[in-house]
C-alpha positions in Angstrom: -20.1 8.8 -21.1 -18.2 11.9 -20.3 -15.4 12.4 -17.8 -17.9 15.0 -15.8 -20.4 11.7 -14.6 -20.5 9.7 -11.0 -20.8 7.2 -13.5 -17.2 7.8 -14.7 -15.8 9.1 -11.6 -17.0 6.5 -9.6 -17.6 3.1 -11.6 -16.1 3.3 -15.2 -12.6 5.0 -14.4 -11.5 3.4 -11.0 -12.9 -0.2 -12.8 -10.8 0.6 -16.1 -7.6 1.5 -13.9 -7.9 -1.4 -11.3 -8.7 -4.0 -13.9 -5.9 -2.6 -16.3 -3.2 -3.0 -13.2 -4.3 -6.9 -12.5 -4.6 -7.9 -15.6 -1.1 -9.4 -17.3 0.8 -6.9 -19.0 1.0 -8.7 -22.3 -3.2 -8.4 -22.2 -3.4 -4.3 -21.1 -3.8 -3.8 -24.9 -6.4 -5.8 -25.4 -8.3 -4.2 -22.1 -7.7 -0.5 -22.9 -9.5 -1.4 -26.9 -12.4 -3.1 -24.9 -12.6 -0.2 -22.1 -12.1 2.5 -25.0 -14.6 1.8 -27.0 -17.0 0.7 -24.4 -16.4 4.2 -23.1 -17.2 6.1 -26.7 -20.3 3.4 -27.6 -21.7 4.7 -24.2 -22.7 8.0 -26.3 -23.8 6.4 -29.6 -22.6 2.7 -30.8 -22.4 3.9 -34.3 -19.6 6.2 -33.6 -17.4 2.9 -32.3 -18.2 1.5 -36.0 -16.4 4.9 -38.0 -13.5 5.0 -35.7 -13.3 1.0 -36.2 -13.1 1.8 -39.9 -10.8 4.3 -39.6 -8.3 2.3 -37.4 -8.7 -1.2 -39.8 -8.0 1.0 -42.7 -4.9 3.1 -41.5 -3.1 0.0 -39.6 -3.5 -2.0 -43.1 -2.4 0.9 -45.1 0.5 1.4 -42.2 1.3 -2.0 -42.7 1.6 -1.6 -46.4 3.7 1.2 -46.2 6.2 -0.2 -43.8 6.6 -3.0 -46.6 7.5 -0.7 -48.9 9.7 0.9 -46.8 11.6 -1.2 -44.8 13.4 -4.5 -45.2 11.2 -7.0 -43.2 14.3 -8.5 -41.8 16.8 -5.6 -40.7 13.8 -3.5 -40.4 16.1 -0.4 -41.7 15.0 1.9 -44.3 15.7 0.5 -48.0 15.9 2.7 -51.5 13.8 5.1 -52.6 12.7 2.5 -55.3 10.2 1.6 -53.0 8.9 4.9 -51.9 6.0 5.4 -55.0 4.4 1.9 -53.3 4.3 4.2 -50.0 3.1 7.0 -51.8 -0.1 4.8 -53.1 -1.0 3.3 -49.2 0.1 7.1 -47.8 -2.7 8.6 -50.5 -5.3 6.3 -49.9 -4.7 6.9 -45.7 -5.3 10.2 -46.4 -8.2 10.1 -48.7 -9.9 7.8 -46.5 -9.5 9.4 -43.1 -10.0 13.0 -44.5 -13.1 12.1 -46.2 -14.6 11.0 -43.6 -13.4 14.2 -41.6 -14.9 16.0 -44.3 -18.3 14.2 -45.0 -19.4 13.6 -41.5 -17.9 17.6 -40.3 -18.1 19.8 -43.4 -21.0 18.1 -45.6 -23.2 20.3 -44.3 -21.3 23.7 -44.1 -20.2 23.3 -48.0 -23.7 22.6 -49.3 -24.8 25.7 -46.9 -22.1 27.8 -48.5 -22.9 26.7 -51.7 -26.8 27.5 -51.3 -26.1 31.1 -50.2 -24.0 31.5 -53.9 -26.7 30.2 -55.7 -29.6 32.7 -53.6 -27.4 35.6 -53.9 -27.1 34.9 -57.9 -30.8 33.9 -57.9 -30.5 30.1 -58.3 -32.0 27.3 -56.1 -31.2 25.8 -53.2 -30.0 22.0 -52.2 -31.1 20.4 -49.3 -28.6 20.6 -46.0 -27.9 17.2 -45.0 -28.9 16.7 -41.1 -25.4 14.6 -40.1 -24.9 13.4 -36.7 -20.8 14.7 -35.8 -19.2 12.2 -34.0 -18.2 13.6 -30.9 -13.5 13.3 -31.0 -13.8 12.5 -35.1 -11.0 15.2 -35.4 -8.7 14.4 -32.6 -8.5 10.5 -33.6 -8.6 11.4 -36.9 -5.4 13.3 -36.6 -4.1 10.6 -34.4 -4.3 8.1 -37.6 -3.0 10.2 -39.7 0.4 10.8 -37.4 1.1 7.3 -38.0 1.1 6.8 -41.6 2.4 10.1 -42.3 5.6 9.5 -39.9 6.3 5.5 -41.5 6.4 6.9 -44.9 8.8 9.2 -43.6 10.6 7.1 -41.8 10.2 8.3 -38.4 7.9 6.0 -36.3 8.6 1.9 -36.3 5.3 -0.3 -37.8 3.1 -1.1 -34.8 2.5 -5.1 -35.5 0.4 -5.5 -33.2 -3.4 -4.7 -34.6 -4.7 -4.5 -31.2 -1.9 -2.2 -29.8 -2.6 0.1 -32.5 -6.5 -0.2 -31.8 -5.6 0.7 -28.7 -3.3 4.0 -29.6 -5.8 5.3 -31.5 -8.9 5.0 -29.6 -7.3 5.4 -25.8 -10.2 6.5 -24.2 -8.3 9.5 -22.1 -7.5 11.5 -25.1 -10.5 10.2 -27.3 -13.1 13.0 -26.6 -10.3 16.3 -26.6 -6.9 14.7 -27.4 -3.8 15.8 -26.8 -3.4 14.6 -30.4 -0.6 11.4 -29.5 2.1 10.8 -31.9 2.1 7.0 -32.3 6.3 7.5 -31.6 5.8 8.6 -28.2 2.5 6.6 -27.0 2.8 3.1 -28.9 6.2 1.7 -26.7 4.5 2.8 -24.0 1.4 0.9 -25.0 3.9 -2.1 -26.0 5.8 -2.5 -23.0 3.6 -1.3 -19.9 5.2 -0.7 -16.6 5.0 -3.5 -14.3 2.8 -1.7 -11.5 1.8 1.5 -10.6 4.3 3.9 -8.9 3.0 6.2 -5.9 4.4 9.4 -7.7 2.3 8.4 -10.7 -0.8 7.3 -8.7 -0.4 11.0 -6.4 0.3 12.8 -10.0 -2.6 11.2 -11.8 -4.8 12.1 -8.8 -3.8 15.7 -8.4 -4.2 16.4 -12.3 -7.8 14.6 -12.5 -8.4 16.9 -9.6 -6.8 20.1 -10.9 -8.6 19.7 -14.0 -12.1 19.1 -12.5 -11.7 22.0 -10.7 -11.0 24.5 -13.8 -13.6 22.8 -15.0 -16.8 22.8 -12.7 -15.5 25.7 -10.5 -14.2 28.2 -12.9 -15.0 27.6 -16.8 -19.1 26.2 -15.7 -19.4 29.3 -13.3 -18.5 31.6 -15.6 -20.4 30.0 -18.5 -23.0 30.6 -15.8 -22.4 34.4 -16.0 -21.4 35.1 -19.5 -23.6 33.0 -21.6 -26.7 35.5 -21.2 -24.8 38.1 -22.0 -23.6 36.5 -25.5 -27.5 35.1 -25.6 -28.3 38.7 -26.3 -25.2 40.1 -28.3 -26.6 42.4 -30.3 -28.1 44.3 -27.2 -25.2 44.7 -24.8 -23.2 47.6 -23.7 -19.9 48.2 -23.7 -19.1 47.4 -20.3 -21.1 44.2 -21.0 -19.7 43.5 -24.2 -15.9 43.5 -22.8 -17.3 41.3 -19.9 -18.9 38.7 -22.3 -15.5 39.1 -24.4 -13.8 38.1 -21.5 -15.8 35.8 -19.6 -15.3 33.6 -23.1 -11.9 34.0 -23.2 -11.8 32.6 -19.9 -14.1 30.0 -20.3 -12.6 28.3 -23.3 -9.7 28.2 -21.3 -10.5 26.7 -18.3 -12.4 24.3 -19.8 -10.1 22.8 -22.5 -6.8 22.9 -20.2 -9.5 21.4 -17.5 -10.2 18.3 -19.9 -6.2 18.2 -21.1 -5.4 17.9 -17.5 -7.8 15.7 -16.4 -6.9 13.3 -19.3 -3.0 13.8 -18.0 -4.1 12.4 -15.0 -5.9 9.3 -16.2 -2.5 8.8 -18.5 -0.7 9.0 -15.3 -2.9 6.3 -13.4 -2.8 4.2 -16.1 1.7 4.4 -16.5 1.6 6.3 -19.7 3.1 10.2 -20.4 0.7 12.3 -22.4 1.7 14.9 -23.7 1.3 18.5 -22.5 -1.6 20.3 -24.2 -1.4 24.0 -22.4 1.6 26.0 -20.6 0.1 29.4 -19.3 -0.8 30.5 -22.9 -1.8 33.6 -21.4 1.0 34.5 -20.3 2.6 34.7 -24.1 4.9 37.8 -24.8 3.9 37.6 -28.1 1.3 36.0 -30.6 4.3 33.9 -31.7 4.7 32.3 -28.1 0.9 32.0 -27.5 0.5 29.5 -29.9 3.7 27.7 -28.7 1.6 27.5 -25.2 -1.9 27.2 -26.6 -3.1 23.8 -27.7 0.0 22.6 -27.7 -0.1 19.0 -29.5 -2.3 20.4 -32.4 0.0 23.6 -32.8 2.6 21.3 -33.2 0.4 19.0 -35.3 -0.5 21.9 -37.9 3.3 22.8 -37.7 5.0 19.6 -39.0 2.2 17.8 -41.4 1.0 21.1 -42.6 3.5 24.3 -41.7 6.6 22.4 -43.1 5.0 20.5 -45.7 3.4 23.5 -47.9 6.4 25.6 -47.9 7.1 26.7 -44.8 10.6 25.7 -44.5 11.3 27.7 -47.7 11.9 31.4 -47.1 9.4 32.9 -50.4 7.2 30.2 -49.3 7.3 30.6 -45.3 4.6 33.4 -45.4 2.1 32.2 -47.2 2.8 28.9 -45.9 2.0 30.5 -42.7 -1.3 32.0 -43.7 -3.1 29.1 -44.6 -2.0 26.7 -42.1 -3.5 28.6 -39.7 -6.6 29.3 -42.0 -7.1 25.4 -42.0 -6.2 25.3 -38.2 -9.8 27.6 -37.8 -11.4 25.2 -40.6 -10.3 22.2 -37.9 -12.3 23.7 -35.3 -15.3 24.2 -36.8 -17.9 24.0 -39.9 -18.3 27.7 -39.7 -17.2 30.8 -41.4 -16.4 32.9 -37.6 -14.1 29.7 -37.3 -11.9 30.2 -40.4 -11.8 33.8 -39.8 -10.9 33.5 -36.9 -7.5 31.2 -38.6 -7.2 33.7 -40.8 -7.2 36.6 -38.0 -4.5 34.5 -36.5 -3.0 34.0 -39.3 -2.4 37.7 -40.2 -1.2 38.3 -36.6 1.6 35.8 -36.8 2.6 37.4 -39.9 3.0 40.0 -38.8 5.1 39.3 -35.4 7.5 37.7 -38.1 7.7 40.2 -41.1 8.8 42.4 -37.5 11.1 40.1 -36.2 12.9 40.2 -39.9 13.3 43.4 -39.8 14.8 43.2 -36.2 11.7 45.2 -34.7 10.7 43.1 -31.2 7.4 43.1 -29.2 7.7 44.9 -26.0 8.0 42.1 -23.6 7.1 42.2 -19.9 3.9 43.3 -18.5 3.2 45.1 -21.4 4.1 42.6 -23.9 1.9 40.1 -22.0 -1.0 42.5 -21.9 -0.3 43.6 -25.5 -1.1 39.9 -26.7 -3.7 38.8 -24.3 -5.9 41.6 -25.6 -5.2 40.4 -29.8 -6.4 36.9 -28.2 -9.4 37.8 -26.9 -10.3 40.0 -29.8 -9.6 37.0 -31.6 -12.1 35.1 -29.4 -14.8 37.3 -30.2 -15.3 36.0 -33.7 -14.6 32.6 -32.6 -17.6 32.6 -30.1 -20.0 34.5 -32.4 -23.0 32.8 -34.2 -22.4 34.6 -37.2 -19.6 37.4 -38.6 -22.5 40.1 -37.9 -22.8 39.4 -34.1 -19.4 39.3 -33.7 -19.0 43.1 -35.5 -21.6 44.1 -33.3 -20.0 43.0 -30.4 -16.8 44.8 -31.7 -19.1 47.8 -31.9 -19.7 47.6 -28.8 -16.9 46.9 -27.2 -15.0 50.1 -28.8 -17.9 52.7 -28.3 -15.7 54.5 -25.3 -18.5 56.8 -25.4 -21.2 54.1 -24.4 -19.2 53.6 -21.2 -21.4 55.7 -19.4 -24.4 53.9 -20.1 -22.9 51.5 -17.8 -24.8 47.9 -17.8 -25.4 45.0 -15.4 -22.7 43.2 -15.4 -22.7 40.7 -12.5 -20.4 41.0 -9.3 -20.0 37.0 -9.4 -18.6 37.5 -13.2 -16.1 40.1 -12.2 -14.8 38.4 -9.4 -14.5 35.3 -11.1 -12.9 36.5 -14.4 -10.4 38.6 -11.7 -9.3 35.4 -10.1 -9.3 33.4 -13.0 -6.9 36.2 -14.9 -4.7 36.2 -12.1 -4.4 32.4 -11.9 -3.9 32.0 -15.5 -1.2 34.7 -15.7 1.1 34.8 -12.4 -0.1 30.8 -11.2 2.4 27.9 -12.1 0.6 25.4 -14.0 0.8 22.1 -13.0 3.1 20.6 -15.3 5.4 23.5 -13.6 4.0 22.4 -9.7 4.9 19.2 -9.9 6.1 17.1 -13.8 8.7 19.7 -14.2 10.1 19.4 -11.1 9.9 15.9 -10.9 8.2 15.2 -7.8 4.4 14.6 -6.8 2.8 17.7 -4.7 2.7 18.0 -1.2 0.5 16.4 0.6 -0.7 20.3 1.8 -1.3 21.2 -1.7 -3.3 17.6 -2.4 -5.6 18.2 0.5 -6.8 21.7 -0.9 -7.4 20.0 -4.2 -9.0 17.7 -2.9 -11.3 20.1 -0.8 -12.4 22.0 -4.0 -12.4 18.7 -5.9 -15.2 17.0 -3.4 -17.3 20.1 -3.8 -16.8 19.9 -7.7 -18.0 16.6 -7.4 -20.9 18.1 -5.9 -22.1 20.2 -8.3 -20.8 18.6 -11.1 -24.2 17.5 -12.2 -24.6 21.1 -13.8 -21.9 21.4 -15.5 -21.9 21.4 -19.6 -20.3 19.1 -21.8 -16.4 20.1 -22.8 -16.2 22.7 -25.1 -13.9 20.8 -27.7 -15.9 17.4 -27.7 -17.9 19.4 -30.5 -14.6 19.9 -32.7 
């Protein structure tokens, strides 16, 4: 079942939320497990079974850990004496969850890379293993991981409760595409539910449902619509189409990811729980620095604290080369590709750069030209991220830099450029919702939730061609 379905829209989701505000409040656990993983067995029944697995083993290795590190009494944080106990359940979290990570998502890509090794120095090849990717294994994954990682730290309470901590990990809103929870900010809420739901939350989970069905279906699927010929035939464009395809992507990727992170906001809000905030205007970033403070927020963040700091990158000799390969296995996260952890590594170079110049008290021009400056390293950046293969995306680069192509012109369509005009303009001078209506505190007018709600019904419409989110396949 996906969010983009009358059978979602119109059965599962207003069911799940109706049911979840009768039932007791001491049972809503229990019912958001059930709902959760009736939702993800609606795609395949086998994926419920790894995620099961992956929940029984971290919330017994969590509860292990918690032994070991706090007095079951005072429930404070005893000696270090006990910390090498917590290293052991910590370990075995870790080997468990990232080997599955790794089997079921990079089983195939290793034995691939290996092949072409062994052909290029004349040896045989090993079969590719056909493996069926669960569709969220990454986001829940890292969800797990947040929680044993932060007890043996000391900085999250033991959940107790197996069932609340079933129903952290697999909350159907953020299952598919995250935001990637910490269990510190989404298992109290979980524990202690809100007696009923408010009006400001029921208008706010509306409006972002909306909001983010419309990016969706209206912008990122017409686009899609425009732009994915073009990068059907890469190797073939012009210039002019080339720099339309680039951004056309660019566009799409975002629409459609900050459609899905809002529309999961919304469900969050319907059900009396605060998700986090997953994109704020990324492309309006002065600087590479800031656009991956706005982009993907809650794995930005992720990669920052459990990988950033934790390889060095609190130490000043270490910081840069800590740097570099957290963002390396930031593009490895996304996909099973090279083009993916290239692109990590492009990134990775860039925000080296911004701070080797920031040492040495040289700044970015901000402003229009800052913002401009940036936006144009991301979609570069984009390029190899959307290309089948390193090849297509250098001839795309090709391309896209011939100035003297130009006058070969192309067909670009009239429905891409106007689209990828207002889409721009939206992303870069629009408030974002969080800054319409969380920021300020108060729901939208009732003005602004009629015109959602206009270009909501005709989503709703033509919905039924839209495609599946972009980041269900990471």
């Amino acid at each position: 079942m996906q969010f983009l379905s009358q059978t979602f829209i119109f059965v599962f989701a207003p069911l799940a939320i109706v049911l979840y505000w009768i039932i007791p409040a001491k049972y809503r656990p229990l019912f958001l497990t059930i709902a959760s993983y009736a939702f993800y067995a609606w795609w395949d029944w086998r994926f419920s079974i790894l995620m099961l697995i992956t929940t029984v083993v971290d919330f017994t290795c969590g509860k292990w850990i918690a032994k070991a590190r706090f007095d079951s009494e005072s429930n404070e944080q005893v000696t270090a004496d006990y910390r090498a106990s917590a290293r052991v359940w910590l370990a075995f979290s870790l080997v468990a969850n990232l080997g599955l990570l790794a089997f079921f998502k990079y089983a195939g890509f290793f034995v691939a890379t290996v092949n072409a090794v062994s052909e290029f120095l004349g040896g045989g090849a090993l079969p590719v293993p056909e493996i069926i990717l669960p569709l969220g294994i990454s986001f829940y994954t890292f969800k797990s991981i947040t929680y044993t990682l932060d007890l043996y730290r000391g900085r999250t309470k033991p959940i107790l409760s197996f069932i609340q901590y079933a129903a952290f990990v697999s909350l159907f809103p953020e299952l598919v595409a995250g935001p990637i929870d910490r269990s510190r900010d989404l298992a109290p809420q979980l524990a202690n539910p809100p007696e009923r739901l408010t009006r400001v939350n029921f208008n706010l989970g509306i409006a972002f449902f909306a909001a983010g069905l419309i990016k969706k279906v209206l912008i990122a699927d017409r686009i899609a619509y425009y732009s994915e010929p073009l990068w059907g035939d890469a190797l073939n464009l012009t210039p002019l189409e080339a720099w339309a395809a680039a951004i056309g992507y660019s566009l799409q990727i975002f629409y459609d990811f900050a459609g899905y992170s809002l529309m999961a906001i919304g469900l969050g809000f319907l059900l009396g729980l605060r998700l986090p905030q997953n994109f704020n205007s990324p492309y309006r970033a002065k600087d590479i620095g800031d656009f991956w403070r706005r982009w993907h927020m809650s794995l930005s963040f992720w990669f920052r604290d459990y990988v950033f700091f934790q390889i060095g990158g609190l130490k000043f000799d270490k910081r840069w080369w800590a740097l570099f390969w957290t963002m390396v296995l930031c593009g490895l996260w996304h996909g099973a590709a090279w083009t993916f952890v290239i692109w990590g590594a492009y990134h990775g170079v860039l925000l080296l750069v911004h701070h080797v110049l920031r040492e040495r008290k040289i700044r970015w021009k901000g402003g229009a030209v800052g913002i401009a400056g940036t936006l144009f390293l991301v979609i570069f950046g984009w390029v190899i991220f959307r290309a089948d293969t390193m090849h297509t995306a250098y001839q795309v680069f090709l391309k896209m830099f011939n100035f003297q192509g130009f006058a070969t012109g192309g067909t670009v369509p009239l429905g891409l450029i106007a689209l990828s005009v207002i889409a721009m303009t939206w992303a870069i001078l629009g408030p974002n919702m969080f800054e319409f209506a969380v920021t300020k505190m108060s729901p939208p007018k009732r003005w602004a939730l009629a015109i959602i709600g206009i270009f909501a019904a005709i989503a709703v419409l033509i919905m039924a061609d839209s495609t599946p989110f972009l980041y269900a396949q990471f």
